[in-house]
C-alpha positions in Angstrom: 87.9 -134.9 -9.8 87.6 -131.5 -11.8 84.6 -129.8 -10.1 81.6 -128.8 -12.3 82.0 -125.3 -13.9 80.6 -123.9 -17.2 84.2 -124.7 -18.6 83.8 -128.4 -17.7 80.8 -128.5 -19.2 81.6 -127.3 -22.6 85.0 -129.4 -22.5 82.7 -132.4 -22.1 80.1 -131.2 -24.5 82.8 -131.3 -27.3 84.2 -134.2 -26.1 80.9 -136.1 -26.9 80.6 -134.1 -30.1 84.1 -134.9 -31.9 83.8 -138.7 -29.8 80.5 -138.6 -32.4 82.1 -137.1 -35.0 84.8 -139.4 -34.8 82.9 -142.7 -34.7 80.7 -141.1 -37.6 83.6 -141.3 -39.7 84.6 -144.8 -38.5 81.0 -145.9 -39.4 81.7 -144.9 -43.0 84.8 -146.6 -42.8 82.4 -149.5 -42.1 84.8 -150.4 -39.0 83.5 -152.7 -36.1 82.4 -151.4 -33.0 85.6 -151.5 -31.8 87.4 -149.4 -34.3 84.6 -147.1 -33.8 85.1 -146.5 -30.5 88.8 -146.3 -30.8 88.3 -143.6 -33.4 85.2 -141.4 -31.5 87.9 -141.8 -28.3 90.7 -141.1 -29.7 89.1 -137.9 -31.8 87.6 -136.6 -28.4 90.4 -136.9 -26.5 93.1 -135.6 -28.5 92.7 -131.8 -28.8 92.5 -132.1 -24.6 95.5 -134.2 -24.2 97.6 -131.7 -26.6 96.4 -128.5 -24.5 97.4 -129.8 -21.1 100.4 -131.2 -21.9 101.3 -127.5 -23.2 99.9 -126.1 -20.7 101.8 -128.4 -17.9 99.0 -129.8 -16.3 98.1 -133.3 -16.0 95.6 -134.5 -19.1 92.0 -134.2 -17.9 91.6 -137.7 -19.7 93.8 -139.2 -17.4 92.7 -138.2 -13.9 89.0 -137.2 -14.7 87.0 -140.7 -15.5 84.1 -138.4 -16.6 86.3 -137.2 -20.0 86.8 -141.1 -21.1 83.1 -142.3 -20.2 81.5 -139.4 -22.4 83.8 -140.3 -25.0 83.3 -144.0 -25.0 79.5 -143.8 -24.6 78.7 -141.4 -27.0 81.3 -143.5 -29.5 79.1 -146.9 -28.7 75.8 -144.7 -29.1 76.8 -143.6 -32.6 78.1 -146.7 -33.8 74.3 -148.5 -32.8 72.0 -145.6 -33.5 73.8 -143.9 -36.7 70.8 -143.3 -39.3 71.1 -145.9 -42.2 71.5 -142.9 -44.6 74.3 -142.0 -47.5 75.1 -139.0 -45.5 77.0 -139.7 -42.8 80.0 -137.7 -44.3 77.7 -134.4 -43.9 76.9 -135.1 -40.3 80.6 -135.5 -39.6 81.3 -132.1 -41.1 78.2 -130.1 -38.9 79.7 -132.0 -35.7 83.0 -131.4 -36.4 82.3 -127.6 -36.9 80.5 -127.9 -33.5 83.6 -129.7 -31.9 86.1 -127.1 -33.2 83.8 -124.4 -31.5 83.8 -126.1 -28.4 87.3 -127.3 -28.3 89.0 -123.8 -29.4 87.0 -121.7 -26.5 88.0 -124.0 -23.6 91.5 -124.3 -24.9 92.2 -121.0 -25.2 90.8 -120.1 -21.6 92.4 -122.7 -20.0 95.6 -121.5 -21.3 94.6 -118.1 -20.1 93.6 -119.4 -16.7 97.4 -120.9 -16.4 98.8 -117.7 -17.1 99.9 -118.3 -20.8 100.0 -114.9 -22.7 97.0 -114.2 -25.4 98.6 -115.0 -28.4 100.2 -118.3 -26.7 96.5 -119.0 -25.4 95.4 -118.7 -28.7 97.5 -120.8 -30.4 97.1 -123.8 -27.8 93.2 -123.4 -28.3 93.5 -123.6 -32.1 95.6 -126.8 -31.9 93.0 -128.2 -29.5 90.4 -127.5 -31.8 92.1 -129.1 -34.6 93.8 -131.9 -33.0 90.3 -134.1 -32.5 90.2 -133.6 -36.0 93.6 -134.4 -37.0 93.6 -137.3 -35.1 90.3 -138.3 -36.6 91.3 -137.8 -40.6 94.6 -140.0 -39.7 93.0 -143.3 -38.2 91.0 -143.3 -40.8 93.3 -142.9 -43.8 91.4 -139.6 -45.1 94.1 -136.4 -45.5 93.3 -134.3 -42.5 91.2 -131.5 -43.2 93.2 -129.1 -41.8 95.8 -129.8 -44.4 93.6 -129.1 -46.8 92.8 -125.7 -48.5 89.4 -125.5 -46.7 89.1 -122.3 -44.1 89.2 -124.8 -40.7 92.4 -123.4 -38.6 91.7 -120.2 -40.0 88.2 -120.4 -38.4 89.2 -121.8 -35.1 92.4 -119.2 -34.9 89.6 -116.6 -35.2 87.3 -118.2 -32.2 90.3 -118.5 -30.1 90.7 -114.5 -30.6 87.1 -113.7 -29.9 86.8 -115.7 -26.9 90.5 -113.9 -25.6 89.0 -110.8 -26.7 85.5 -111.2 -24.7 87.7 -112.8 -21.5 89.6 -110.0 -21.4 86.6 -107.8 -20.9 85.6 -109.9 -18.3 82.4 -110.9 -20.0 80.9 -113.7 -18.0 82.5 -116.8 -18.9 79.0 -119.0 -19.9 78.3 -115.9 -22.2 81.7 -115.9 -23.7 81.8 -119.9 -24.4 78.6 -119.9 -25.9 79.0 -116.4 -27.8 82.5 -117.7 -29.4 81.6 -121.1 -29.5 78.6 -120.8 -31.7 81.0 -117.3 -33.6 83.1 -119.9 -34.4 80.7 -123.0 -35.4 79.0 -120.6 -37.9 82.0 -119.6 -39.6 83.0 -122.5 -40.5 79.6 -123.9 -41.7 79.5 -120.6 -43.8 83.2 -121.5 -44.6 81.8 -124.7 -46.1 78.8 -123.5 -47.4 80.2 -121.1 -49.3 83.8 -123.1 -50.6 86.2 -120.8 -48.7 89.3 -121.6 -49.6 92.8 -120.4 -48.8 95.1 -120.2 -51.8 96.8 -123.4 -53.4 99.6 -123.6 -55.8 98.1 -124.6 -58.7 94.5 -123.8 -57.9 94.5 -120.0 -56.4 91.8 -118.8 -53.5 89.1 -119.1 -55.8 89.4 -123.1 -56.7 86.2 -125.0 -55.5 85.9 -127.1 -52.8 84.3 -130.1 -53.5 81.0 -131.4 -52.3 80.5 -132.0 -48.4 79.4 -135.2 -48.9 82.7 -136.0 -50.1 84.8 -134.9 -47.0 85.2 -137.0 -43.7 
């Protein structure tokens, strides 16, 4: 069993945050509790799985029980306590800002920790930011935001350089998590907010985004 460090902790905090995220999106899919669960699973897993394989290690999901019982829990708790409202779309957008903040700080320092360069670290921790997300869009037939031309890779890419950046300063690591995690959760709420877009080719930088509410 992985021992308890401030890195565990946030890898499981975002695990419970795109496992709800997930099965948020599964509940406006109006799936059954299984597919809910498969979907909040799956979508908390996947970023993790993707970084340790990269990083040669042995998936945390595999040999830590803690990973899959966050995941599964927090799946079953959204699927029976979800708020009978017409904004569950919404919510899956603030927590899957939250879980890309989470996700793309430990992935890029557990890359660091096994010796990957910075810009290697970097690019593992923005595909394990993304990948819950990916994973997410795909089971439930929606085209993954990341695809689209919403600033979402862009804003994790970023995180992963400003928690590289404050590691190698040697700022304590629970201030660094929480200083890029929440860096990088902001920007992307601003992101949406605002309609950020990167450039299409028929639309340009400046086409809107549409409504939150209509996103996964």
């Amino acid at each position: 069993m992985v021992p308890v460090s401030p890195l565990l902790v946030a890898d499981l905090v975002g695990i419970a945050v795109f496992a709800a995220s997930g099965a948020t999106a599964g509940v406006a899919k109006r799936l059954d509790l299984f597919g809910v669960v498969f979907v909040g699973f799956s979508a908390a897993l996947g970023g993790g799985i993707m970084r340790d394989v990269f990083v040669n290690v042995q998936p945390n999901a595999f040999v830590d029980w803690r990973y899959a019982v966050v995941a599964v829990l927090t799946a079953a708790a959204t699927f029976w306590l979800h708020p009978a409202v017409s904004r569950l779309r919404w919510t899956v957008l603030v927590l899957d800002a939250a879980g890309l903040g989470l996700f793309v700080v430990t992935g890029t320092l557990k890359a660091l920790d096994a010796g990957v360069p910075p810009i290697g670290a970097c690019i593992i921790g923005m595909i394990t930011g993304i990948g819950g997300g990916l994973v997410r869009d795909l089971l439930t037939g929606e085209i993954p935001t990341v695809l689209r031309r919403e600033i979402y890779a862009v804003a994790g890419l970023i995180g992963c350089v400003s928690v590289a950046a404050l590691d190698a300063t040697h700022v304590r690591r629970p201030i660094a998590i929480a200083l890029a995690a929440t860096f990088t959760f902001a920007l992307r709420m601003v992101a949406i907010r605002r309609n950020w877009s990167a450039p299409t080719p028929g639309g340009g930088s400046g086409a809107r985004n549409p409504d939150p509410d209509e996103h996964s």
